[in-house]
C-alpha positions as a Markdown table, in Angstrom:
| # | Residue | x | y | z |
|---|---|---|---|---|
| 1 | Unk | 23.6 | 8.9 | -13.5 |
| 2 | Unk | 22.4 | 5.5 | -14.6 |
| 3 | Unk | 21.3 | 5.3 | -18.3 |
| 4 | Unk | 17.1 | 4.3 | -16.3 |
| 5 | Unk | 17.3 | 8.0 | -14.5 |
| 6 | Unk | 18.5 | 9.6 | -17.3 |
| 7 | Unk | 15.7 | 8.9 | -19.5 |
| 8 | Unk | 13.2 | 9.2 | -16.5 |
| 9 | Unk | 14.8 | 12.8 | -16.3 |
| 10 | Unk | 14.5 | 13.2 | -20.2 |
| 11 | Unk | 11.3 | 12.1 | -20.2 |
| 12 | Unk | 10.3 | 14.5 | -17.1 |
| 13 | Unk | 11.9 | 17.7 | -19.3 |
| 14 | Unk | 10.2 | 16.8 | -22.5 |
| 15 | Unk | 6.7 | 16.0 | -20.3 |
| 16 | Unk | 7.6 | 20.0 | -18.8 |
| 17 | Unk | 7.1 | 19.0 | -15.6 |
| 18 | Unk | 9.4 | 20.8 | -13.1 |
| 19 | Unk | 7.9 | 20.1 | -9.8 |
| 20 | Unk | 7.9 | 17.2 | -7.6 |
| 21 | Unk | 5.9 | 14.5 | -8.8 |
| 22 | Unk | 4.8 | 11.0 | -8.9 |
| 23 | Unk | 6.1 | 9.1 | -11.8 |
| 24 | Unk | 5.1 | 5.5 | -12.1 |
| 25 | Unk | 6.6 | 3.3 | -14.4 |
| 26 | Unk | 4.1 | 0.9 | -16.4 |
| 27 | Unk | 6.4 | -1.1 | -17.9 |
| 28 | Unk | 8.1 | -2.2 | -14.6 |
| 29 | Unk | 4.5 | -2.4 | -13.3 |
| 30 | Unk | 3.6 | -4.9 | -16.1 |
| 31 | Unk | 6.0 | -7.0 | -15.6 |
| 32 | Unk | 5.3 | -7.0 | -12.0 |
| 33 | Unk | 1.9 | -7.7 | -12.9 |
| 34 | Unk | 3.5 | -10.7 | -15.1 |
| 35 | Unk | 5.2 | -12.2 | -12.3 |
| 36 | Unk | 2.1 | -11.9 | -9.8 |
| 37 | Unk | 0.0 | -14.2 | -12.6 |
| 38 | Unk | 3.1 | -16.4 | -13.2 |
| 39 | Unk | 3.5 | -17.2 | -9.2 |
| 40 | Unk | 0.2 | -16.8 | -7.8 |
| 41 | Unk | -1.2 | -20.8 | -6.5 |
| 42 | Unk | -3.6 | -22.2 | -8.4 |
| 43 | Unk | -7.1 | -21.7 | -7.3 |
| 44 | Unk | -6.2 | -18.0 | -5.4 |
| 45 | Unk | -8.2 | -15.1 | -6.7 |
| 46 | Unk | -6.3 | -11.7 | -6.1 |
| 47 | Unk | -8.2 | -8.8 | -4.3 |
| 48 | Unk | -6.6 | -5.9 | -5.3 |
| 49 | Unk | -5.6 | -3.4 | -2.2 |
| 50 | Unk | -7.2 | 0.3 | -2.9 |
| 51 | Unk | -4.9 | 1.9 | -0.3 |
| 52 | Unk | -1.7 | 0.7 | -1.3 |
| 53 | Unk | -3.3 | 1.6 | -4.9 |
| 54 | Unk | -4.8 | 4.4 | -4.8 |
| 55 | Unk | -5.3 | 6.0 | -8.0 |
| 56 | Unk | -8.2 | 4.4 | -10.0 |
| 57 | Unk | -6.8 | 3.4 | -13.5 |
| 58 | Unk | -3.7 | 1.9 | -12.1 |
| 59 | Unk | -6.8 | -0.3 | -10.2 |
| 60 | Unk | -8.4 | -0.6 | -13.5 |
| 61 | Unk | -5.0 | -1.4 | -15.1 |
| 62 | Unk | -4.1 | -4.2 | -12.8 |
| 63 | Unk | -7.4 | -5.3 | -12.6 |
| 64 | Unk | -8.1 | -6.4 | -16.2 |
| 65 | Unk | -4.6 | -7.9 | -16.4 |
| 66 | Unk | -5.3 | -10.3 | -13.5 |
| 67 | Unk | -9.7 | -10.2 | -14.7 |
| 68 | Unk | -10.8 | -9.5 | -11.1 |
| 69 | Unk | -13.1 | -7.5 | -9.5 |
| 70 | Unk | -11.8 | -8.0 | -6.0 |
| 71 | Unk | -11.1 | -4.6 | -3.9 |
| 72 | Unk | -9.9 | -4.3 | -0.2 |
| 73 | Unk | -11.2 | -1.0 | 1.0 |
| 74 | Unk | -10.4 | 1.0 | 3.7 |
| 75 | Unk | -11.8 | 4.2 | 4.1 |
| 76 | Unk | -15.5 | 5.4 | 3.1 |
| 77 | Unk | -14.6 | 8.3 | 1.1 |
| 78 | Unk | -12.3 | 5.7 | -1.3 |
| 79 | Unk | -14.7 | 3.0 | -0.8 |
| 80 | Unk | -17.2 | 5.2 | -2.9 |
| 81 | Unk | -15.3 | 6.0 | -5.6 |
| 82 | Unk | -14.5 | 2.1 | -5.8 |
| 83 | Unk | -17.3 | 1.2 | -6.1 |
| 84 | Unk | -18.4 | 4.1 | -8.7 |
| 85 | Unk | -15.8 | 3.0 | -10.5 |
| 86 | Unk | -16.3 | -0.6 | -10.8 |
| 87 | Unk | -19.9 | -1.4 | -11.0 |
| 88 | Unk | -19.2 | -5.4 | -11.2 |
| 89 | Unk | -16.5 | -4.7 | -8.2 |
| 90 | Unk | -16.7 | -6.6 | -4.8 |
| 91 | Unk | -15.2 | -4.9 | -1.8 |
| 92 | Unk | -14.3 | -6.5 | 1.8 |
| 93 | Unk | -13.1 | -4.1 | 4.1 |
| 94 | Unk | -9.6 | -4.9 | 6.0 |
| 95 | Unk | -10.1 | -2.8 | 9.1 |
| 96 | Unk | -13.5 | -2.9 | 11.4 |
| 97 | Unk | -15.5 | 0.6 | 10.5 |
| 98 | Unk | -16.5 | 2.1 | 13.7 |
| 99 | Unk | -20.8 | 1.5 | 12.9 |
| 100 | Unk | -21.7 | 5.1 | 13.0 |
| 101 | Unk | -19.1 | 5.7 | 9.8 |
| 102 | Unk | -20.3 | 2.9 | 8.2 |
| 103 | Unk | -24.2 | 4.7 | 8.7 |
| 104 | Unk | -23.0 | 7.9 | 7.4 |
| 105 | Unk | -21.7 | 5.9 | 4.3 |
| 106 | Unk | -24.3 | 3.4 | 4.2 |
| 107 | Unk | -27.1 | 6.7 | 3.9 |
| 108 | Unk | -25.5 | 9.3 | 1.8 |
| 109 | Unk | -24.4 | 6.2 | -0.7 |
| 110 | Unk | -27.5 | 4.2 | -0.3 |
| 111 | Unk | -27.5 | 0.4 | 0.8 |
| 112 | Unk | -28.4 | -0.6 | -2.4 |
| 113 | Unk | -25.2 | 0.4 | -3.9 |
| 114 | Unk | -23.4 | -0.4 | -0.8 |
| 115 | Unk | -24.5 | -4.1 | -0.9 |
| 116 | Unk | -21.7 | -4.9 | -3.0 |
| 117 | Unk | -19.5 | -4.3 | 0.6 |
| 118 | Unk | -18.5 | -6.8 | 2.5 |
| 119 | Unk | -17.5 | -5.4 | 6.3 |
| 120 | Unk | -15.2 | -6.8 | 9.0 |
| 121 | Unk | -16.4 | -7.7 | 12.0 |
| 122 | Unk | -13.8 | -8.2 | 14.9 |
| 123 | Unk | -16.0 | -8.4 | 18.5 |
| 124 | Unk | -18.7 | -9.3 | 20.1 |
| 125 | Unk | -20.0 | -6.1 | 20.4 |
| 126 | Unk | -19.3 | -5.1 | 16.6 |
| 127 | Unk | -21.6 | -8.0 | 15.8 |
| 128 | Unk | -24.7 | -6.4 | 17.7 |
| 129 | Unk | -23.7 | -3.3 | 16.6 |
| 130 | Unk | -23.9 | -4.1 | 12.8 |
| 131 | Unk | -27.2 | -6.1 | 13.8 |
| 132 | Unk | -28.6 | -2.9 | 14.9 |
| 133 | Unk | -27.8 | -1.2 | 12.0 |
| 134 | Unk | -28.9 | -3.3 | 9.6 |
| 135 | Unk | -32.7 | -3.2 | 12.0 |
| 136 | Unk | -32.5 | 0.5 | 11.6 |
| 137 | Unk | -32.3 | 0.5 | 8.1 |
| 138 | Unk | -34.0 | -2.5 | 7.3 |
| 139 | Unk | -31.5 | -3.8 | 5.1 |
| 140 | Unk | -29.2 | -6.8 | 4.7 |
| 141 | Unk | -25.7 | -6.1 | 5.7 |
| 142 | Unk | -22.8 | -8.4 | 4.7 |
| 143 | Unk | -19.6 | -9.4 | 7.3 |
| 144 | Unk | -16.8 | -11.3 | 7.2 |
| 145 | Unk | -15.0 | -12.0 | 10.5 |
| 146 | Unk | -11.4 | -10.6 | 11.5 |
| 147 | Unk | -9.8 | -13.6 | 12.7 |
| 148 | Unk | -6.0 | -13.4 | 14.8 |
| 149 | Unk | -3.9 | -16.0 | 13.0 |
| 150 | Unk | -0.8 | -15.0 | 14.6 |
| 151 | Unk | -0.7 | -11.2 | 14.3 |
| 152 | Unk | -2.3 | -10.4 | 17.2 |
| 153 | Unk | -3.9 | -7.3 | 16.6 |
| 154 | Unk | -7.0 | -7.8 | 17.1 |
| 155 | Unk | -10.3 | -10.2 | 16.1 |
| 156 | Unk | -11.1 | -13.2 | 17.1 |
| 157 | Unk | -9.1 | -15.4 | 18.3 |
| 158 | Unk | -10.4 | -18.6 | 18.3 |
| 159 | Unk | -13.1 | -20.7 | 16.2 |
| 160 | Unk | -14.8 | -21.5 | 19.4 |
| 161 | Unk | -15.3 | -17.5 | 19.3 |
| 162 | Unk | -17.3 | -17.9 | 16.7 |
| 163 | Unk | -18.9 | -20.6 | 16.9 |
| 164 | Unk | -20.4 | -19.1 | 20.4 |
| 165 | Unk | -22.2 | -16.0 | 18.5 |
| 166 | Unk | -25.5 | -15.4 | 17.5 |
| 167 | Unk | -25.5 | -13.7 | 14.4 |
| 168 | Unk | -28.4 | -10.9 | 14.2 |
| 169 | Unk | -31.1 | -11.0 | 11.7 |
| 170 | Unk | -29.9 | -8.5 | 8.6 |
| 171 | Unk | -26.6 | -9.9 | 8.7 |
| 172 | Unk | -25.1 | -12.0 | 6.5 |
| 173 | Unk | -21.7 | -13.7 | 7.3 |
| 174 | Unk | -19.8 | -13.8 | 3.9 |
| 175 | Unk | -16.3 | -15.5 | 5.7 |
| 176 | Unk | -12.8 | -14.7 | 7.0 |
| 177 | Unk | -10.1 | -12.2 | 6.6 |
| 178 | Unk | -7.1 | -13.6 | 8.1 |
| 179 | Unk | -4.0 | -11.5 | 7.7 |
| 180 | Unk | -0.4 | -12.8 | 8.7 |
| 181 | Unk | 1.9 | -9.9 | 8.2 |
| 182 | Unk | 4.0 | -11.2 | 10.9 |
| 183 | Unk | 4.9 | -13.9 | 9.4 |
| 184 | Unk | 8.5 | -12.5 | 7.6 |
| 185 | Unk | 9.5 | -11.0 | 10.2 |
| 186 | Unk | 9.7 | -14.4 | 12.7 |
| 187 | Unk | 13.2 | -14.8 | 13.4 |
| 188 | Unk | 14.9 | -18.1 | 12.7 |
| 189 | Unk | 14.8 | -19.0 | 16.1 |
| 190 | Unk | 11.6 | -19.2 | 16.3 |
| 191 | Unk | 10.9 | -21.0 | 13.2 |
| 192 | Unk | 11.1 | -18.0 | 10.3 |
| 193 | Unk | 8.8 | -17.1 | 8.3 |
| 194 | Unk | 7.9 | -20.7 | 6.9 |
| 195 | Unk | 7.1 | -21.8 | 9.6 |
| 196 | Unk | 4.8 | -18.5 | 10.8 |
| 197 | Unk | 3.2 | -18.8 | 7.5 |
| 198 | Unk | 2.0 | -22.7 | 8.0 |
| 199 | Unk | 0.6 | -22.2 | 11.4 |
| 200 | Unk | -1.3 | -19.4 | 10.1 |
| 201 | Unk | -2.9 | -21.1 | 7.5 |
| 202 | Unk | -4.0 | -24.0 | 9.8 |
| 203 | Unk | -5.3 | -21.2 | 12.1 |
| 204 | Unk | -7.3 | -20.1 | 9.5 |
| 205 | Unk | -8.8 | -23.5 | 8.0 |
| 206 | Unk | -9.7 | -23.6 | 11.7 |
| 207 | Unk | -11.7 | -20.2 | 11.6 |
| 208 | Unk | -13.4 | -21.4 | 7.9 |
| 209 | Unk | -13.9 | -24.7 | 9.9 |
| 210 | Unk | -16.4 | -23.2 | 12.3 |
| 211 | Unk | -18.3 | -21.6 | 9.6 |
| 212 | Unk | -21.5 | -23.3 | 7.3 |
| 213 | Unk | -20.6 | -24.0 | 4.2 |
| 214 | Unk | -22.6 | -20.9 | 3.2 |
| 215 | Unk | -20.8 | -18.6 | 5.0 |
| 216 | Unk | -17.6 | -19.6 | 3.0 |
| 217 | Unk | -17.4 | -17.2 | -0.1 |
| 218 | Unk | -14.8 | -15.2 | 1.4 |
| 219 | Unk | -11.3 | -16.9 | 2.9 |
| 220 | Unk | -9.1 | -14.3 | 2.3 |
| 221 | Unk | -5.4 | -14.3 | 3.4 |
| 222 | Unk | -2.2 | -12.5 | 2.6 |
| 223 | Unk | -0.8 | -9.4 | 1.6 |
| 224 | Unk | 1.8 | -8.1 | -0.6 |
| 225 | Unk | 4.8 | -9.8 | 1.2 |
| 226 | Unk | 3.1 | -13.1 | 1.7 |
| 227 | Unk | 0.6 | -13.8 | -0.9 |
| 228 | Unk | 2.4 | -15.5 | -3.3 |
| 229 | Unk | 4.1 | -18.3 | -0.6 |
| 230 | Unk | 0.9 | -19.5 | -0.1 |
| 231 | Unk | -0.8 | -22.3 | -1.7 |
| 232 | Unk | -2.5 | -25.9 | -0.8 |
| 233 | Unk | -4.6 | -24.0 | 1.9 |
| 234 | Unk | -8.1 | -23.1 | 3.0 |
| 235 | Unk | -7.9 | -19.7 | 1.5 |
| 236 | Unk | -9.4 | -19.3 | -2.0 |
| 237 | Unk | -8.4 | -15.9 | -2.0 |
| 238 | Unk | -5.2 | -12.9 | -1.4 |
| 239 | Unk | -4.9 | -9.6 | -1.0 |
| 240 | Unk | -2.1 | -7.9 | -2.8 |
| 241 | Unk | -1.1 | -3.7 | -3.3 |
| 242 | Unk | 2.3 | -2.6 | -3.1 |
| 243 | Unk | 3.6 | -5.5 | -4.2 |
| 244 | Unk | 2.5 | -4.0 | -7.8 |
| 245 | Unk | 4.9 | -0.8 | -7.4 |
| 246 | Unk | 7.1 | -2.3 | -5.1 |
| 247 | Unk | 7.9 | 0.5 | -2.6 |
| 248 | Unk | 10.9 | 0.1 | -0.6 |
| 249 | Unk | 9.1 | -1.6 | 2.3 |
| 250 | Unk | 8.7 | -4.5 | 0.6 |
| 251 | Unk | 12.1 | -5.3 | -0.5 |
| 252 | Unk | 11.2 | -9.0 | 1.1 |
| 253 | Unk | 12.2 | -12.7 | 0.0 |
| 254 | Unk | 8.4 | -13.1 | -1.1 |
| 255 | Unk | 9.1 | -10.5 | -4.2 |
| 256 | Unk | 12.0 | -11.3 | -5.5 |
| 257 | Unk | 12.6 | -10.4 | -9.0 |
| 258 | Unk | 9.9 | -7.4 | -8.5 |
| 259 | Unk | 11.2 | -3.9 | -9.4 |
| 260 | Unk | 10.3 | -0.8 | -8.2 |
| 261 | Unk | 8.1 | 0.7 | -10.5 |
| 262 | Unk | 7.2 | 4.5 | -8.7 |
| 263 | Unk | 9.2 | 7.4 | -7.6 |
| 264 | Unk | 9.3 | 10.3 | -6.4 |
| 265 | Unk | 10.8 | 13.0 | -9.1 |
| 266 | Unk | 11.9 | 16.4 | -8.4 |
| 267 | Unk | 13.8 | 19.3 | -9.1 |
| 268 | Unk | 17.0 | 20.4 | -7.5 |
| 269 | Unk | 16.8 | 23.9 | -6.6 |
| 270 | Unk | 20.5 | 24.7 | -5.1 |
| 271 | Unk | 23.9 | 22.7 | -5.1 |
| 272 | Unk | 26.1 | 24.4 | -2.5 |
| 273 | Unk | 28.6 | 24.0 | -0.3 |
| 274 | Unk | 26.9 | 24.3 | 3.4 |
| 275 | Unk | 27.4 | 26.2 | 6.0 |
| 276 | Unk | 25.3 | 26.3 | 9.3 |
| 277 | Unk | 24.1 | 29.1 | 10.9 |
| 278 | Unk | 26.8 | 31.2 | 13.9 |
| 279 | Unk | 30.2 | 31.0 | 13.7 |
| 280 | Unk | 31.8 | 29.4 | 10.2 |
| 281 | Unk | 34.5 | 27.3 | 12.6 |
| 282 | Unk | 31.2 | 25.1 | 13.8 |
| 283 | Unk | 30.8 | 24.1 | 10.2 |
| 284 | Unk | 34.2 | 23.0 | 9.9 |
| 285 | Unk | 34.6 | 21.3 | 12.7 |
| 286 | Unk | 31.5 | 19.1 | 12.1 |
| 287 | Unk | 32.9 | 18.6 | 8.7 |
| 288 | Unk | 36.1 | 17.1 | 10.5 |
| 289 | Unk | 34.2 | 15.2 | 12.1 |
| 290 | Unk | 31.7 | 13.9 | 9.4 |
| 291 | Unk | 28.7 | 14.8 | 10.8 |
| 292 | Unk | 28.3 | 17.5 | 8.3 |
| 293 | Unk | 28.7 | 17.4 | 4.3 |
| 294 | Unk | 31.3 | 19.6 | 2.6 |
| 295 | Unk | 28.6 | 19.1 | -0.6 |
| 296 | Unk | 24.6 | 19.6 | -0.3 |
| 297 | Unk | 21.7 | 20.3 | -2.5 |
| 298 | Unk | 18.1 | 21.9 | -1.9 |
| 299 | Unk | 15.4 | 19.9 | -2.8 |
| 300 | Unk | 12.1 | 21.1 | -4.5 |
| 301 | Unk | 10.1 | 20.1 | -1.8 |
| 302 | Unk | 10.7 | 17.4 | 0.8 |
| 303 | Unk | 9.5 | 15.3 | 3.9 |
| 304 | Unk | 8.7 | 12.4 | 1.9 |
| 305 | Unk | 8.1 | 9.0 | 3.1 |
| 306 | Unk | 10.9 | 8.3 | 0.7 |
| 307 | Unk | 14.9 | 6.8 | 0.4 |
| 308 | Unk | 17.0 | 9.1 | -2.1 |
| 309 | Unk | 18.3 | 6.8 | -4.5 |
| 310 | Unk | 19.5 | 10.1 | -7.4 |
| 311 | Unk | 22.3 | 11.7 | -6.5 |
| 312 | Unk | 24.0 | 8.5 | -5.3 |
| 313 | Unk | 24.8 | 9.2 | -2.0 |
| 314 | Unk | 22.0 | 11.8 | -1.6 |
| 315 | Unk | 20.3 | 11.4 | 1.9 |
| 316 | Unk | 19.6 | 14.1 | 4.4 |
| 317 | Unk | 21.0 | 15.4 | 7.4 |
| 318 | Unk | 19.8 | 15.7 | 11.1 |
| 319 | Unk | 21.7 | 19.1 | 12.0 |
| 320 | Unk | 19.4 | 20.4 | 9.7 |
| 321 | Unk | 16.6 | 18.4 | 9.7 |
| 322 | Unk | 13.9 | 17.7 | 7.1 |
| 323 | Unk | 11.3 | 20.6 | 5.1 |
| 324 | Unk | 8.4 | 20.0 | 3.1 |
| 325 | Unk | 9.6 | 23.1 | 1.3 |
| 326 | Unk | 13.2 | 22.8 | 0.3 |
| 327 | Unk | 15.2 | 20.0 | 1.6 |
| 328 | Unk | 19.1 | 20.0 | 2.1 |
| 329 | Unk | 20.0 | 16.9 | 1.1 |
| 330 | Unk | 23.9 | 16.1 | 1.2 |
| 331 | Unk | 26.1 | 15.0 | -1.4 |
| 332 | Unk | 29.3 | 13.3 | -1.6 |
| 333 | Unk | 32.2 | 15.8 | -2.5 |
| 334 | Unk | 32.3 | 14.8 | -5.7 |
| 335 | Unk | 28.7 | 14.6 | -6.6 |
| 336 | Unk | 28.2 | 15.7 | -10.4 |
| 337 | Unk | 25.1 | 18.1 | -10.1 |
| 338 | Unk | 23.6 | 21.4 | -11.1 |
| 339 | Unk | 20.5 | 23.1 | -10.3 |
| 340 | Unk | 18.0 | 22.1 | -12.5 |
| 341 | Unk | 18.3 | 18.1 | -12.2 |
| 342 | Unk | 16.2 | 15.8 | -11.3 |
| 343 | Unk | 16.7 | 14.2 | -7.7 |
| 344 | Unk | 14.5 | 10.8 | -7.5 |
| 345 | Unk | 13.4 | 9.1 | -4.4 |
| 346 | Unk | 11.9 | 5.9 | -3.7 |
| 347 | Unk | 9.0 | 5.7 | -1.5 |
| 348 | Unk | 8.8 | 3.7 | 1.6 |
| 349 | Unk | 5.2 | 3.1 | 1.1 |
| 350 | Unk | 2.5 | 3.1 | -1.9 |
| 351 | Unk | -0.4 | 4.1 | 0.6 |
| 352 | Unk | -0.7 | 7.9 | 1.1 |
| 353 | Unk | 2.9 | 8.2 | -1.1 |
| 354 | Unk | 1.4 | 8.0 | -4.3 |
| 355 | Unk | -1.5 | 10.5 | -3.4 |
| 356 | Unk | 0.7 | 13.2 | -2.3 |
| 357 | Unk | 1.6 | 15.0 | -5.5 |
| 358 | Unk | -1.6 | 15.2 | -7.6 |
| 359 | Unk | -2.2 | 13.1 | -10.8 |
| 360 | Unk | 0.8 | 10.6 | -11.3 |
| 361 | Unk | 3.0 | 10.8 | -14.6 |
| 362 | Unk | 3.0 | 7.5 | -16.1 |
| 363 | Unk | 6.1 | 6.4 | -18.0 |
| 364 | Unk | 6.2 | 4.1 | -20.5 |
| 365 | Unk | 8.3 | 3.5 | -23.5 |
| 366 | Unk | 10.7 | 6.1 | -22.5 |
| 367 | Unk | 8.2 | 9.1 | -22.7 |
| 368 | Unk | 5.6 | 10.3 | -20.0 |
| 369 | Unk | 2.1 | 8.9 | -21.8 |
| 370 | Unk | -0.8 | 10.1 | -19.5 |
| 371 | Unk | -1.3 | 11.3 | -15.9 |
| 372 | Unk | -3.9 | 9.5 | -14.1 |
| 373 | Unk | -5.5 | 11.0 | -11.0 |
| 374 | Unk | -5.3 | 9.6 | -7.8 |
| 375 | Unk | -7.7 | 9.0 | -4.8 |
| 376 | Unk | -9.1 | 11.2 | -2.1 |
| 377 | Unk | -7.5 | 11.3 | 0.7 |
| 378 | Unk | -10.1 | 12.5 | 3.3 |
């Protein structure tokens, strides 16, 4: 065991936690914070991504160290405890609320303290929506439009688009959100990722073009993977999560030197050596084969959105299958384990991940400091 998951595992034991659980490291996160500040362009504000980060003092953490009070919501429920949360905060949404969800948030949360929300607008059709709504409740609504810079899923996509539109009385257009998540994953062949990344830049000083100068406050581009390659553009602003706890997703050329800063802890309930159900000669013969372990563990719990990284070698197998329950897990033969150890597993994903386990153990300084709660997820 390396001498990081030992003293996660000592820290775990002397915290008394022995069930799966969330443990974020803040020290990793800080430095991750560190580099963020170090590599962002000059001019680029940061709005912080409440999905990929959805616990609000690790908002509140990140937040001070970068002094914004930028949020990209997504979902009412979290959206409200934002903005709760953050009285000076300003949200934009990054995906188009169907209208009746955003007037079932709009009047149990009351447009005054919804004003500070900026929603996305991505048709036609939205637009006159939104117009309506804003009539009905005689308020001002803000907007910002979804504009396709090379993603293609979905919004506008092209500044004559926009330029065509009338926008209804009671709305307000605030700017863009122009998100390029495509971008690393152009092949070489077709330019790479640099190349996908200045052609949606220039699609997106195109969008800003067709906008008054008023209707400017908002050029947002980016996410975790590509926020920190851009600089020199329209954009005066990028959205960034996971990036922060770098889950395994975002192993990408645009973090290097990031560490992952959350996993997944939990107990191992069983080391054994496994036999499948019916006749003992299927075992061995799979064994022979190597489509079955001689060596294997039961996990407390399971089905993450996770990659074992403790045990090395760990990592499940299909003739079993998976169990939010106990996992089998299987281990090399000569694995050094007992019940009782910690297994650890990196998530995939921040989003959802980090809200599956209840309040998340924060490490720091070798020790387990505080637990702060996460976000609804519903």
């Amino acid at each position: 065991m390396s001498a990081y998951f030992a003293a996660l595992s000592d820290a775990l034991r002397a915290a008394e936690i022995f069930r799966p659980c969330l443990v974020l490291d803040r020290d990793r996160l800080d430095g991750n914070i560190a580099l963020v500040k170090d590599r962002l362009a000059s001019g680029l504000a940061v709005r912080l991504v409440d999905k990929s980060l959805p616990c609000i003092p690790l908002l509140s953490h990140i937040a001070r160290a970068l002094e914004t009070n930028r949020f990209m919501t997504f979902h009412p429920p979290v959206t409200q405890a934002v903005l709760d949360a953050f009285p000076e905060g300003d949200l934009l949404y990054g995906k188009p609320m169907p209208v009746v969800a955003a007037r079932a948030a709009l009047t149990r949360g009351g447009a005054g303290w919804w004003s500070r929300v900026c929603w996305l607008i991505d048709t036609p059709e939205r637009l006159a929506d939104y117009g309506a709504l804003a009539a009905a409740l005689d308020t001002e609504l803000r907007f910002a439009f979804e504009v396709d810079v090379g993603l293609h899923r979905g919004g506008f996509s092209g500044p004559a688009e926009i330029r065509a539109l009338k926008i209804p009385d009671g709305l307000r257009c605030d700017g863009i959100m122009a998100y390029e998540a495509h971008a690393p994953e152009i092949p070489g062949l077709f330019g790479g990722a640099a190349r996908a990344l200045k052609q949606a830049s220039a699609s997106a000083a195109e969008f800003a073009a067709a906008l008054d100068p008023d209707q400017r406050r908002i050029l947002n581009i980016g996410g975790s993977k590509t926020a920190l390659l851009h600089g020199d553009g329209v954009a005066n602003e990028v959205s960034i999560g996971s990036a922060f706890v770098l889950p395994k997703d975002f192993d990408t050329p645009g973090l290097d030197g990031f560490q992952p800063a959350a996993f997944i802890a939990t107990p191992i309930l069983k080391v054994l050596n496994p036999i499948l159900p019916g006749p003992p000669a299927v075992s061995k013969a799979l064994r022979a084969l190597g489509l079955f372990p001689k060596k294997g563990c039961y996990l407390y719990g399971g089905k993450w959105m996770a990659e074992p990284v403790l045990p090395e070698g760990m990592k499940p197998n299909g003739l079993i299958g998976l169990s939010s329950n106990q996992q089998f897990m299987g281990l090399p033969h000569g694995a050094n384990v007992k019940p009782g150890d910690y297994a650890f597993l990196r998530p995939m994903q921040s989003e959802a991940v980090l809200q599956h386990l209840g309040a998340i153990a924060v490490f720091s300084g070798g020790r387990i400091v505080e637990f702060w709660p996460v976000l609804p997820m519903g």
